[in-house]
N, C-alpha and C positions, 0 to 999 in steps of 0.2 A: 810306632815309636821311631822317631829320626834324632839324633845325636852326630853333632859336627866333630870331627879331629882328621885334621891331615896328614899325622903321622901314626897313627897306631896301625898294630897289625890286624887285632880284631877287639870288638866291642860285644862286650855282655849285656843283656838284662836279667837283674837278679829279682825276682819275687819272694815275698816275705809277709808273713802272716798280718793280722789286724795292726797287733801293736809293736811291727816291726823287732818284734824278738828273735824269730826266727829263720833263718833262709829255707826258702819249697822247691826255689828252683834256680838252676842257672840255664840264658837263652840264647845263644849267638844270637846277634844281629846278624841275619844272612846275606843280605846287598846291601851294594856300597854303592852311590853315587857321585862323584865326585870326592869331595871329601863328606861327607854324609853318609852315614851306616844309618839301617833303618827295617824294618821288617814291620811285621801284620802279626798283633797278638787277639786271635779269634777271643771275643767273650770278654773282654778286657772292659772295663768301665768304672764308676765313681767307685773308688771306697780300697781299688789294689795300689798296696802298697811296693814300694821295686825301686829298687839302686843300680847301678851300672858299676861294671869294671873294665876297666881297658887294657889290651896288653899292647904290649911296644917293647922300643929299644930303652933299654938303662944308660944312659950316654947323659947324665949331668952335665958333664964338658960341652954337648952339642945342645945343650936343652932341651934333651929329653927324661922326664921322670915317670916313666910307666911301671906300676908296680899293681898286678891285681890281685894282691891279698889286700888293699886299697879298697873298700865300697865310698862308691861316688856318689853324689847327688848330681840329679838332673838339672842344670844353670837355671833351666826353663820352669822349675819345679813351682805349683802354682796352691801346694799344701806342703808342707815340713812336718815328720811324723820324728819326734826326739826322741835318742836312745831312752832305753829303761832309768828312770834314774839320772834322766837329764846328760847334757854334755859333760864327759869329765877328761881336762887336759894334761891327765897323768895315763892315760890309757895311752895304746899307739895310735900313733894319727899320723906324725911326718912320714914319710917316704923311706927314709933311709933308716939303717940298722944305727941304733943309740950309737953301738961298741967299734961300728966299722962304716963310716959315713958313706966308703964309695961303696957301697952294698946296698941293694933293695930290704928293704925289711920285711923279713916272709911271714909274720903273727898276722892274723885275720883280725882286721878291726869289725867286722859285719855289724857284730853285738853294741859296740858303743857310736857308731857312725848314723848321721841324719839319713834318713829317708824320704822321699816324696810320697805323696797320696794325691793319687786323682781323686779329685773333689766335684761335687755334685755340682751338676751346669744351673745356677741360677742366674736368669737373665739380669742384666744392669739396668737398675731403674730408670727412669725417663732425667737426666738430671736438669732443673732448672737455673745454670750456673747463673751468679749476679757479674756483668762487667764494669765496673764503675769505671769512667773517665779517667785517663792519666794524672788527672789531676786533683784526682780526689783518692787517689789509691794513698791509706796508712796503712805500712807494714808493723806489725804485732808478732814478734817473734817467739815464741811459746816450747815449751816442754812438756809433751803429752801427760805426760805421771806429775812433775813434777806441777803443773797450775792450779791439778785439784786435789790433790793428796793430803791436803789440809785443810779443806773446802770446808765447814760444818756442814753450811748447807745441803749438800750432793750428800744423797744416801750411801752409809759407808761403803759398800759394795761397788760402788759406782766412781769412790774417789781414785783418781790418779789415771783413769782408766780413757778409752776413747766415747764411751759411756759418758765417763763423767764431763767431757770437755763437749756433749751434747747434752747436757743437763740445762733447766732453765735456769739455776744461777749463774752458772759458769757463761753462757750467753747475754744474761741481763749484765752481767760485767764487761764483755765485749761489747754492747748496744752503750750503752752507759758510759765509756769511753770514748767510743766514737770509730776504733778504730775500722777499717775497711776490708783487712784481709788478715788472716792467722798465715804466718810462716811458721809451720813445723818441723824442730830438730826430727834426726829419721825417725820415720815410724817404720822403713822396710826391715824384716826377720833380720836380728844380730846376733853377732858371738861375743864373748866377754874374751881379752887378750889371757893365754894361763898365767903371765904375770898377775895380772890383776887378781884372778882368781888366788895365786897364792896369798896373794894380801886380804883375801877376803871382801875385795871390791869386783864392781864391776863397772862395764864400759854404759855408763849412764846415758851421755850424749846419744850414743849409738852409731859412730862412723866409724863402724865395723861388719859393715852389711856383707851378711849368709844367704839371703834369700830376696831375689830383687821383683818378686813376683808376691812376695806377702808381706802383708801386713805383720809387727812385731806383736807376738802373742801376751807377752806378758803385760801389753796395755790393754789386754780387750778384758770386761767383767764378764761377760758369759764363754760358753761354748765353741763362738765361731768368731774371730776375730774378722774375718771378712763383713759380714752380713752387718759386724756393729761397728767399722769404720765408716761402710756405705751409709749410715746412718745416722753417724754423725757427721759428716759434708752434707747428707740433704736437712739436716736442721739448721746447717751452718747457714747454707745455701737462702733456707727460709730466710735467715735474719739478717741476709745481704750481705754476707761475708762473705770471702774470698776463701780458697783452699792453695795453699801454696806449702810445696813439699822441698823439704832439704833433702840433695838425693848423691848418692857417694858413687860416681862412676869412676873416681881414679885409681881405686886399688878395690882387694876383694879382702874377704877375712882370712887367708891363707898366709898373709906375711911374707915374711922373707924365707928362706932355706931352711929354718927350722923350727916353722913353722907347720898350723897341721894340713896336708894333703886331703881339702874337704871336697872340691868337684873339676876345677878349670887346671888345676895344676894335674891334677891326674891324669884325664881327658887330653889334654895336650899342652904342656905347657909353655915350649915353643910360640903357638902362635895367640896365648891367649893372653901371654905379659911381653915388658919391655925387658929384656936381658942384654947384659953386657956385648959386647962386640970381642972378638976372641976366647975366651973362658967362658960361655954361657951357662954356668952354674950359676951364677950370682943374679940377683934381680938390677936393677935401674930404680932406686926407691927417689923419685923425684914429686914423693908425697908423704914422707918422714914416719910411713907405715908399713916398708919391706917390701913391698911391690907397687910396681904401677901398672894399669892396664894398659893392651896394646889399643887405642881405639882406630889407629888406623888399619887394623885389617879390618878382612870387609864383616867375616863374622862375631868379632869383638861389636864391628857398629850393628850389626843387626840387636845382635843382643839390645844393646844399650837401646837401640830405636823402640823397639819389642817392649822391653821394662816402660819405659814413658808413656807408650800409647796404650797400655795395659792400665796404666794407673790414672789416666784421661777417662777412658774410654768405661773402663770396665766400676773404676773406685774415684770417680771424678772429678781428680785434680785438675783447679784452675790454672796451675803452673810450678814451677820447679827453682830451684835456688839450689846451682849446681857448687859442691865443692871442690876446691881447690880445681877449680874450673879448667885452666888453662891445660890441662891434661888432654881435655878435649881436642882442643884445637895443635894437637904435634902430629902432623903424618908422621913426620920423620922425627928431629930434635927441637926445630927453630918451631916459634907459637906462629900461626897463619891464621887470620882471622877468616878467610875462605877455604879451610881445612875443611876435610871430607864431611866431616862430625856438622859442625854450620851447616852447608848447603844441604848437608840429607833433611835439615830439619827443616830449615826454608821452603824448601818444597813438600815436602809432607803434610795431606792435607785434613790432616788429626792436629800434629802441633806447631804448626807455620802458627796457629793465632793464639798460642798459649803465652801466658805469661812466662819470659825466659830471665833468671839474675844470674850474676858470675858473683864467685869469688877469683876477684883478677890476678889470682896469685897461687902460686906453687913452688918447690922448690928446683925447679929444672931449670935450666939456662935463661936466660933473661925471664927470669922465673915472673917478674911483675910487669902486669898484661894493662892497669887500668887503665880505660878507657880505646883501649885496642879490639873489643869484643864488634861485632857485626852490629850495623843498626838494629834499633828494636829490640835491643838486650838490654837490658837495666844492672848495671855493676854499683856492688858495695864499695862505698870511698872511705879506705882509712885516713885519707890526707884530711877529708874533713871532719872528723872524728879526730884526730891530732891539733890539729889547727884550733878546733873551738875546745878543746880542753887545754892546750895552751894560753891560750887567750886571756880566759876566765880565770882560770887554775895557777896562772906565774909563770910561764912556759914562756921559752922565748919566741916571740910573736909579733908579728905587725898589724896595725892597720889594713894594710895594702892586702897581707896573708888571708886573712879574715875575711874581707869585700870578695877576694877571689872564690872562696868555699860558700861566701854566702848567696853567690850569683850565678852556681848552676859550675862553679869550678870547670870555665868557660878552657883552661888551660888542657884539662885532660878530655874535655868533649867536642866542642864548638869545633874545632879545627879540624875533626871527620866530620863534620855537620851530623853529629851526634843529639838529639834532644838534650836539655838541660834536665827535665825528669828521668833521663836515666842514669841518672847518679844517686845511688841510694845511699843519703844521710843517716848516719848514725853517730849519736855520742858513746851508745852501751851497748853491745852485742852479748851473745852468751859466750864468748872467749873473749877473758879479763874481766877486771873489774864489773860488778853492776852500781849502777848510779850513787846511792849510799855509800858502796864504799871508795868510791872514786872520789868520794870527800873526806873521808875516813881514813886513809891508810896514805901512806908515802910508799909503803913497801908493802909486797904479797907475801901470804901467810898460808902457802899450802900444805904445810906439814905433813895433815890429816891424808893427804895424797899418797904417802911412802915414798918419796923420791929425794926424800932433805931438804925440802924445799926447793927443787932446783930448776922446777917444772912451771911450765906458765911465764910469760912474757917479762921479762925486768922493767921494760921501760912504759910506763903506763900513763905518764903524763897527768900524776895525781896529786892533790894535794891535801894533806887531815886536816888543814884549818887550825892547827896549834897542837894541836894533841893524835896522839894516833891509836884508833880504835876505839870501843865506846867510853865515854864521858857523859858525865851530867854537868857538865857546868854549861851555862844557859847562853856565853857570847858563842861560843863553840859551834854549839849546837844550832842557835841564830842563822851562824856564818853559812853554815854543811845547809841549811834549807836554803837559805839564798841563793847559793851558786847550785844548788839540785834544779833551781827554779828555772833560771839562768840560762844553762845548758837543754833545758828541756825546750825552753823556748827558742833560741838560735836554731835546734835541727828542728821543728815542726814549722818555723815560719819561713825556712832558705831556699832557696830557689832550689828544686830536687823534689824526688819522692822519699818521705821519711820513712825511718824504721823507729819505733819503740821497742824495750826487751821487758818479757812477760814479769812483772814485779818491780818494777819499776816505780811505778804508780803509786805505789802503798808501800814504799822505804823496806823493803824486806833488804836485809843483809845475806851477806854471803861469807861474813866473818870474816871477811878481806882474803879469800880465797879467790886466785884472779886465774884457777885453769880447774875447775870443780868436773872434771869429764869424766870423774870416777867416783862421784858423793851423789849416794840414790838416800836421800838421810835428810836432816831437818837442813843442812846447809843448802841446800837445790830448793826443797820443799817451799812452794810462795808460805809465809804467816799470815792468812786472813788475819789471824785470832788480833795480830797485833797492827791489824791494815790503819794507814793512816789517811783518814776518809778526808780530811782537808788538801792532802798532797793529790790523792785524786778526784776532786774537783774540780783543783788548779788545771791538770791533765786535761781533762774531758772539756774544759774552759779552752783553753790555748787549742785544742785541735777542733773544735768547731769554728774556734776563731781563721783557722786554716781554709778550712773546707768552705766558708764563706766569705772570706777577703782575698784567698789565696795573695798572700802579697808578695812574693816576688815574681808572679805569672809561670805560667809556660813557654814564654818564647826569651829565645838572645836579647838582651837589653845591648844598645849601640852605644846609649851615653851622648850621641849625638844632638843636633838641633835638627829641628822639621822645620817644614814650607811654612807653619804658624810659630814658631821659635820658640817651642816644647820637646822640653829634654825628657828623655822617657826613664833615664837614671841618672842621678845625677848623686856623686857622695860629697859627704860634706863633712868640715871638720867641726870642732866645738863652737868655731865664729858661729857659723851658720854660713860658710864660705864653702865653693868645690875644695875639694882635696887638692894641693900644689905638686907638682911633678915628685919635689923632695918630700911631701908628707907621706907619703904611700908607706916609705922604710922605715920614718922616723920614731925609734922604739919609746920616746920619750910621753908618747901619749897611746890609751888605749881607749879612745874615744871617736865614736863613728855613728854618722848617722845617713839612713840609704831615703834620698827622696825619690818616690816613687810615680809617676803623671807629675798632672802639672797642678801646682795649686792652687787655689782662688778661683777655680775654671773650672772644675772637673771634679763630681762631688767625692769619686773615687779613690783619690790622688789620698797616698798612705807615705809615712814618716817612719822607717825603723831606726829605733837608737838603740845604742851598744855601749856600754861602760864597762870596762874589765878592770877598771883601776882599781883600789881598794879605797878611793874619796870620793864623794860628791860631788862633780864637776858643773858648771853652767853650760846650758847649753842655747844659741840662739839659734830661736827658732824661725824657717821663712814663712814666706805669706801664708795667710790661710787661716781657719777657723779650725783646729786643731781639738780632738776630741779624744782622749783616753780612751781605746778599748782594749790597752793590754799593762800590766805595770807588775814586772816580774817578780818585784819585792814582797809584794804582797802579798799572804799564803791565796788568797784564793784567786791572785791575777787580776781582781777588778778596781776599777780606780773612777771617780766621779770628775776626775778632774777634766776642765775644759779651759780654754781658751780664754783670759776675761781681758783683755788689752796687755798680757804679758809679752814684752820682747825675747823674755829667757827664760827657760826651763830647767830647773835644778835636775840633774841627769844622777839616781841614787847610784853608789859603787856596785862594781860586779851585777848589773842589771841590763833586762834588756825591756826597751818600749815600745808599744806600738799606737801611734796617733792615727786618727783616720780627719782627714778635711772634713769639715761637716758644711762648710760653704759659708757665704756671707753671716747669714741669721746666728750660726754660733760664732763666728769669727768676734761679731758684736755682743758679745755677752752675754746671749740670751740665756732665762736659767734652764738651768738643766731638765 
């Protein structure tokens, strides 16, 4: 047993029976190694249950909170064995005395505190991960419980579960979509905040990770939540999906100061968060959850290295989609994109070649990082997620704005000679609105939250199309699938790697609930029952159409002429002319069309157009034999239409197109 803290005086190991009810023994850790206590417990193997206690100095002012009437969990803990009767956050848990804050609190929590279980050594299967091409990676954002929890299909037992998201319907929906890779909100062991708990909620999302070495138990259907994660990645695995984990390195579920005392704040609290400078009672919450972690000491990053390669290695994740990312990257306060955290991973040679995203933001000093992350990292872009719901949606918006998001948002990448795919497009993520109601709603509706409403983002850049909230009246309803169509297509066809969000597809609502991070209940829950099988058609259409035209490539478009006097992008207005220096701002038109090769030349040479107007505009079209393979108007996206000696093209409102050259023979009207 080795257990890190560089300030305690001495370290216990406490042994406790099967089901952790009762304590059998307490063990000094007898050497110390540097700052590492550790000793040899003869006989020890799978199945002993054992907590830690630490003792030290009581010094809050200096950041210290050693209290060993405190039972700790092990950071490292690779089983969680849960008090009698589950967590309960009326019991004691914080550190200090309710009645007398500068006081340790002497009540034994033993009885109600988590425990670890050494757990029986089963080797990790052979995993056969799928790497798809940059440029074929669709990100599928998903919610373990929440995708199949309403599954008919999936045997009940199996709904919501990671069982169930290894089920054959629940993959025939992923095949059938098309997408490439699952990103999962957390699945590592969580706490529910006791707020929540008093409201009779809990922390649904789960960025409130307890346990960074297991799996969340109340997703697995059977026994071992281990053995049936690994089992669902190698089925995922089979069907050429990706495994991609949303993973919470910037704070722990400990909170802030009065919050409960679960393992790293006991152990040492000092060097395992960010605390104030003078007063070091207080935490540094520059991740609007009470503490942040230290990642630049060195065993803050082993941990974090430790957690990754564990979940690589051992439960085979393709890759990671770090929150509120930039936490990473602070030795000190300023974000470095060659901070300690980077290079350890760079060179490591587990996850140097793993898939890495940022959320490029936090709430610490130049808290917004996009496109600042090290090559090779692929970051969420909310500017284009803004930008194309302005556009569409009424928003104030340009031309110019648009062509930028839809060309690899050359502004926040190009200039680190950054790739254009790693900017992860998104119109709908699972914080804010989902697709439905981003046509639905002018205003969120989280009531059902307990907060008055006050929680979840104000500005969402939405529009209900006339009415807000459900309607049966039939232009309304019209309008909301049009621009659902609209938006889906701008992010899967823009130059970037897209993200879709799990329901999307099949119009599930969310009641216009734009921050649900506490609704485990039918608002979360995808509705098969009410799936709308023509909207995912349209889907599974548009992103094949991706993965085979890819139209706006993978590399920097120059806009330039070549040694043949072929422009490799060239935009154009509704003439059929380039864009004018002054068209770019001009808010008076919201019509755009990207020529992409050359036309009449090149059979490949593609045409996107863009209508955000709310009319029918003409659009001339240049040379070439022009063939509909996308028409977003249309519930199922397909259009017969070609080329017959037209000089114009009627461009439908709030639409977007995709023409492909089909060369001389259809240029000439050949039929279809």
């Amino acid at each position: 047993m080795a257990v890190f803290s560089a300030h305690a005086t001495r370290i216990e190991l406490c042994l406790f029976d099967t089901d952790g009810s009762q304590e059998l023994a307490r063990l000094p850790l007898p050497r110390r190694s540097g700052d590492v206590w550790h000793g040899l417990l003869p006989g020890a193997g799978p199945g002993l249950v054992y907590g830690l206690r630490a003792h030290g100095p009581w010094r809050p002012d200096r950041g210290h909170r050693f209290n060993p009437a405190r039972l700790l969990l092990d950071p490292w803990a690779r089983e969680i064995v849960p008090p009698p009767g589950g967590f309960d956050p009326r019991r004691p848990h914080t550190d200090a005395r309710p009645d007398h804050p500068a006081e340790p609190d002497p009540r034994d929590n033993a009885r109600f505190a988590h425990k670890a279980r050494v757990p029986d050594h089963v080797p990790a299967p052979e995993w056969r991960q799928p790497r798809h091409a940059a440029g074929d990676l669709v990100l599928y954002e998903l919610h373990v419980r929440s995708f199949t929890r309403l599954m008919a299909a999936v045997p009940e037992a199996e709904r919501g579960t990671y069982a169930g998201l290894a089920s054959e319907p629940a993959i025939a929906h992923l095949r059938r979509l098309g997408v490439t890779a699952v990103s999962l909100l957390p699945v590592m062991a969580k706490l529910d905040e006791p707020r929540l708990s008093a409201l009779g909620l809990v922390n649904h999302w789960g960025y409130n990770t307890f346990g960074f070495f297991c799996p969340e138990p109340r997703y697995a259907a059977g026994p071992d939540p281990r053995a049936e994660f690994r089992t669902m990645v190698q089925r995922l695995h089979a069907a050429g999906i990706e495994v991609i984990l949303d993973v919470v390195f910037n704070h722990t579920a400990e909170g802030d100061a009065h919050g409960p005392t679960l393992a790293w704040r006991g152990l040492d609290n000092a060097s395992w968060y960010r605390l104030h400078d003078g007063d070091r009672s207080g935490y540094v919450n520059w991740t609007g959850c009470g503490n942040t972690l230290d990642i630049g000491h060195p065993r803050v990053l082993q941990f974090v290295l430790d957690s990754l390669r564990h979940w690589v290695q051992e439960m085979g994740a393709d890759g990671f989609r770090f929150d509120l990312a930039p936490v990473l990257g602070r030795d000190a306060q300023a974000f470095d994109r060659r901070a300690a955290f980077f290079k350890a991973v760079a060179q490591d040679p587990v996850l140097q070649s793993v898939r890495l995203i940022a959320e490029p933001w936090d709430l610490g000093p130049d808290g917004y990082q996009a496109g600042a992350f090290p090559d090779g990292w692929l970051e969420w872009n909310d500017r284009f997620r803004d930008t194309v719901r302005s556009f569409f949606l009424g928003g104030d918006c340009t031309r110019g704005a648009l062509a930028l998001r839809l060309a690899g948002s050359s502004d926040l990448f190009q200039a680190r000679r950054r790739s254009p795919l790693e900017s992860v497009n998104y119109v709908v993520a699972h914080d804010g609105f989902n697709l439905h109601d981003l046509v639905s709603h002018d205003l969120r509706h989280n009531e059902a939250n307990g907060e008055g409403n006050r929680d979840g983002h104000p500005h969402n850049y939405s529009w209900n199309c006339g009415w807000e909230g459900p309607t049966s009246d039939p232009d309304v309803l019209a309008r909301r699938a049009r621009l659902q169509r609209a938006l889906v297509a701008a992010t899967l066809l823009a130059q970037g790697t897209p993200m879709l969000a799990a329901g999307d597809e099949i119009g599930h609502t969310q009641r216009g609930n734009n921050n649900p991070y506490c609704q485990d209940n039918e608002i979360t829950w995808l509705d098969w029952e009410r799936a709308d099988a023509g909207l995912l058609d349209y889907f599974a259409h548009v992103v094949a159409l991706r993965r085979r035209l890819l139209p706006l490539g993978a590399r920097w478009y120059t806009g330039l002429v070549d040694a043949r006097g072929r422009h490799d992008l060239t935009w154009l207005s509704a003439s059929g002319e380039p864009l004018a220096p002054e068209q770019w701002d001009d808010r008076s038109s919201r019509v755009l069309g990207a020529l992409v090769g050359e036309p009449g030349r090149c059979s490949d040479a593609l045409l996107l157009l863009v209508n955000g107007s709310d009319t029918d505009e003409p659009f001339r079209l240049p040379p070439g034999g022009w063939i509909a393979e996308l028409d977003s108007t249309r519930p199922d996206g397909r259009s017969a239409w070609r080329r017959d000696g037209q000089t114009h093209l009627t461009l439908p409102s709030r639409s977007v197109l995709l023409l492909r050259d089909g060369g001389p023979e259809a240029q000439a009207g050949s039929p279809a």
